[in-house]
LOGUFI-720180 format. One record per residue (C-alpha): residue number from 1; residue in three letters; x, y, z. Coordinates in Angstrom, 1 decimal. Each point is the difference from the previous one (the first is absolute). Layout:
<sites>
nr NUM	rest ALA	x X	y Y	z Z
...
</sites>
This chain:
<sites>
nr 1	rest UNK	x 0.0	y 0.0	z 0.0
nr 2	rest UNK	x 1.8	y 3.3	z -0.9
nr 3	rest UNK	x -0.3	y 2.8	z 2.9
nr 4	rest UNK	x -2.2	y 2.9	z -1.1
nr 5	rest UNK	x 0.1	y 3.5	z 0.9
nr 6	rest UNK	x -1.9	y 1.0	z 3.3
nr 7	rest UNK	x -2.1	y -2.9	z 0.0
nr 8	rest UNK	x 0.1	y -2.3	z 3.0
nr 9	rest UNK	x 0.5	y -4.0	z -0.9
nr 10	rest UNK	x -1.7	y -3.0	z 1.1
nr 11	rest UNK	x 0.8	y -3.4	z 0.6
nr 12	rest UNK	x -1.6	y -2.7	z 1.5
nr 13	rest UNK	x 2.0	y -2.6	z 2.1
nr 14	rest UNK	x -1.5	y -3.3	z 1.4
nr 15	rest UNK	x 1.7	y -3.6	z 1.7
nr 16	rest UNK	x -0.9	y -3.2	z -2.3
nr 17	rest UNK	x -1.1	y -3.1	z 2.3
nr 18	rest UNK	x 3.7	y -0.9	z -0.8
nr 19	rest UNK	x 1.3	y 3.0	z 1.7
nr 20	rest UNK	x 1.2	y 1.6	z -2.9
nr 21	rest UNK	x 0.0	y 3.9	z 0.1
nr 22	rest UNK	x -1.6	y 1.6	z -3.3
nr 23	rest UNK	x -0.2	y 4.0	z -1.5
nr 24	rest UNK	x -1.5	y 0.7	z -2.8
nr 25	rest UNK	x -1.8	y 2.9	z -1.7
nr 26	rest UNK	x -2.9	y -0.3	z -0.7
nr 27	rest UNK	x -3.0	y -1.6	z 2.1
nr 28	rest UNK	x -0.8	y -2.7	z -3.1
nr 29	rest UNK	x 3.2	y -2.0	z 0.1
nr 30	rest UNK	x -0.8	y -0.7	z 3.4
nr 31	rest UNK	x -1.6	y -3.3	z 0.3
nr 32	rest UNK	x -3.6	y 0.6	z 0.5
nr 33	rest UNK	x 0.2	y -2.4	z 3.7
nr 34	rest UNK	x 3.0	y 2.0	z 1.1
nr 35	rest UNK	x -1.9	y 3.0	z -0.2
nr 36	rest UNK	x -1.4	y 0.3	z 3.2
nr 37	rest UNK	x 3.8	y -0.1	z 0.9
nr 38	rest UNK	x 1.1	y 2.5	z -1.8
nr 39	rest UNK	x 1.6	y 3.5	z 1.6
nr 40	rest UNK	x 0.4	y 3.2	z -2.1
nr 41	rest UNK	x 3.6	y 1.5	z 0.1
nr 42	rest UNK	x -0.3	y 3.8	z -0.8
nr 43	rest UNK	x 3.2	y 1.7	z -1.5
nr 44	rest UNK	x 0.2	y 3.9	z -0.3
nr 45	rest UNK	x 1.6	y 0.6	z -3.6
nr 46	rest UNK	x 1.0	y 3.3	z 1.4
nr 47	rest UNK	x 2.3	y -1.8	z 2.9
nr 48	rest UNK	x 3.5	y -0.5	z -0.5
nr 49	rest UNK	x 2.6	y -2.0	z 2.1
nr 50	rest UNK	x 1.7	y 1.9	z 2.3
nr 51	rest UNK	x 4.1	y -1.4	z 0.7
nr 52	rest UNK	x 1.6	y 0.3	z 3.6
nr 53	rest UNK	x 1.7	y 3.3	z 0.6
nr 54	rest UNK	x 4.1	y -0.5	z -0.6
nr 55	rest UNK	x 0.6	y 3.1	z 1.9
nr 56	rest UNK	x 1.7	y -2.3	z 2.8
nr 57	rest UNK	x 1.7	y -1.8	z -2.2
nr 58	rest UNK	x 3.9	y 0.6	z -0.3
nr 59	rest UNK	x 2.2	y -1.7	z -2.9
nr 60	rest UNK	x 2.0	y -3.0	z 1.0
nr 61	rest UNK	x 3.8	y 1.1	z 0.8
nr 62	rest UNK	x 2.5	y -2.8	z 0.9
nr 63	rest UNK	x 1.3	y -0.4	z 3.9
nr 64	rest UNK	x 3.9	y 0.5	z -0.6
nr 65	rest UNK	x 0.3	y -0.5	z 3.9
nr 66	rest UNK	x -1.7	y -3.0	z -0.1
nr 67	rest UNK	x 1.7	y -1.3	z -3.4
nr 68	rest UNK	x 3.3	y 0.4	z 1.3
nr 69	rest UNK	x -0.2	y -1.5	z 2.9
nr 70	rest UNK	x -1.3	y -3.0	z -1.0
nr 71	rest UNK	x 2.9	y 0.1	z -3.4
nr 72	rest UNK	x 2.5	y 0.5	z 2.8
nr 73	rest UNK	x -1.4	y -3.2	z 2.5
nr 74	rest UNK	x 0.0	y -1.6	z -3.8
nr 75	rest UNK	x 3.8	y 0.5	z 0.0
nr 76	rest UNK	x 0.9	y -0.8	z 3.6
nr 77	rest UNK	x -1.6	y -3.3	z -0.1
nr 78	rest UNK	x 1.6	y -0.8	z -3.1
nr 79	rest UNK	x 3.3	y 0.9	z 1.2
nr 80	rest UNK	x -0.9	y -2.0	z 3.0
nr 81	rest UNK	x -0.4	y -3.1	z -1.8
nr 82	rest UNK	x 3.0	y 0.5	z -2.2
nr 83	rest UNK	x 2.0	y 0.3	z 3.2
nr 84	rest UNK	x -1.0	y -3.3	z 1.6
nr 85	rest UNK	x 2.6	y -3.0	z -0.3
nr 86	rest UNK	x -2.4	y -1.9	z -2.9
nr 87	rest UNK	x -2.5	y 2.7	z -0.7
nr 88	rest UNK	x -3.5	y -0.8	z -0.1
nr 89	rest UNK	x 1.0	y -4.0	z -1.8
nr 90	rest UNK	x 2.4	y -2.7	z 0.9
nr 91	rest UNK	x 3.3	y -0.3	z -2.0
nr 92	rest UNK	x -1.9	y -2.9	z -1.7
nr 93	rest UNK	x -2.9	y 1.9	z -0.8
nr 94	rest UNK	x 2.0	y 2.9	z -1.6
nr 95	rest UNK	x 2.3	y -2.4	z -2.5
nr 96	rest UNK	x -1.3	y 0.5	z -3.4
nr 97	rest UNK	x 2.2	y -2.8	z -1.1
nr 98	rest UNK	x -1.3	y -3.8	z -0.5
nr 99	rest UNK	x -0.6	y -2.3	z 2.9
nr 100	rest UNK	x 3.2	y -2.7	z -0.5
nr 101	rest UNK	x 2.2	y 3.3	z 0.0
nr 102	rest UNK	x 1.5	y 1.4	z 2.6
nr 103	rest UNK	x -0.4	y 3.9	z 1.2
</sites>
């Protein structure tokens, strides 16, 4: 149905025995025993939709505190790790070599 100017709209909305929800626009497609179930929706043509105010809004800026001190804990722990006697594997672990030879 195309909106006209000034003109309110009606629909009419009824549950089947299924449960199904149904609009339509005009009275005859509704089945004539769903009728007695039917409810008229009303639209103003002259109503438009109205957005949330953005006044509060503020653009997204990054947290440079926050970045680098997690990029910083980043780099301790990996220092950490690199310090420890095997790192983070056993001497096994870390030969890239095949089983039979020796590392």
């Amino acid at each position: 149905m195309e909106p006209t100017q000034g003109k309110p709209q009606s629909f009419y909305r009824w549950v089947d025995a299924d449960g199904r929800l149904h609009v339509v626009s005009s009275l005859e497609s509704v089945p004539p025993a769903e009728r007695g179930k039917v409810a008229v929706v009303t639209l103003q043509a002259d109503a438009s939709p109205t957005l949330p105010s953005l006044e509060h809004v503020t653009a997204w800026r990054p947290d440079w505190i926050s970045f680098a001190v997690g990029f910083g804990i980043a780099l301790l722990l990996a220092a950490l790790f690199k310090l420890l006697p095997n790192g983070l594997a056993s001497r096994r672990a870390r030969c890239w070599c095949s089983a039979s030879a020796r590392c």
